[in-house]
C-alpha positions, 0 to 999 in steps of 0.5 A: 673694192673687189676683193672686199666683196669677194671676203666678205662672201666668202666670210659668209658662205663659211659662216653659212656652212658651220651653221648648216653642219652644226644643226645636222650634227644635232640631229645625227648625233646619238640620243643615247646621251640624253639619258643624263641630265634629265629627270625620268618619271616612272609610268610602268614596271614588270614584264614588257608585255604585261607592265604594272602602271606606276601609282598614281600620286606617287613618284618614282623618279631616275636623275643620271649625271655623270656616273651616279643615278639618284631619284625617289623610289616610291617613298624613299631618295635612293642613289647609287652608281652606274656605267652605260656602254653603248645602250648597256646600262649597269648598276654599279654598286648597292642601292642607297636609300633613306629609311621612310616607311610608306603605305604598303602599296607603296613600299610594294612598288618601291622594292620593285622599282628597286630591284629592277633598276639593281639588275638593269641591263640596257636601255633605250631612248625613244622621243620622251621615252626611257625604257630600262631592261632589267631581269624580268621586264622593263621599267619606263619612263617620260621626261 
């Protein structure tokens, strides 16, 4: 009768402690990761000290899986591929888009968002926030 009591608190110190080091792996683990799987929405464009806000009513979006990141531009889906190693982030092949032509405040901030996602650099995570460093200043977004 002894050595069942003993089991089963042994079972459950065990159980207790694969519980206790799952969570504070969740919580160690690098948030580098959570740029996939998530749609980020572009709040701001251009130089890190004097950012452009995004237009309002207009989307501009980023969706990173595996190895291809797709979104909406401004006015156009866009997709293309990219490699992240550590916090360096790299577009990996030409920007695809379909070919809507929108207000020209539109299309302005969609070549930008374009040609700063093109020439990507490194990227860091922090909360709900995604900040993409690109030649010439940082796209960012929320999630």
């Amino acid at each position: 009768m002894m050595n069942r009591s003993r089991l089963g608190l042994l079972v459950i110190a065990i159980v207790a402690i694969i519980i206790i080091v799952a969570a504070a792996w969740m919580f160690i683990s690098p948030p580098q990761s959570c740029i996939t799987d998530t749609e980020w929405t572009l709040v701001s464009y251009g130089i890190k000290n004097k950012p452009q806000k995004a237009l309002p009513n207009v989307k501009a979006t980023a969706t990173f899986s595996e190895d291809q990141v797709t979104g909406i531009a401004s006015c156009n889906n866009y997709f293309t591929s990219y490699e992240v190693d550590g916090s360096s982030l790299r577009i990996t092949s030409p920007i695809g888009t379909t070919l809507m032509i929108c207000e020209e405040k539109v299309m302005q901030q969609e070549r930008a968002f374009l040609g700063a996602l093109e020439t990507s650099k490194s990227y860091k995570i922090s909360g709900n926030t995604l900040e993409i460093e690109f030649n010439g200043g940082t796209l960012t977004f929320t999630n």
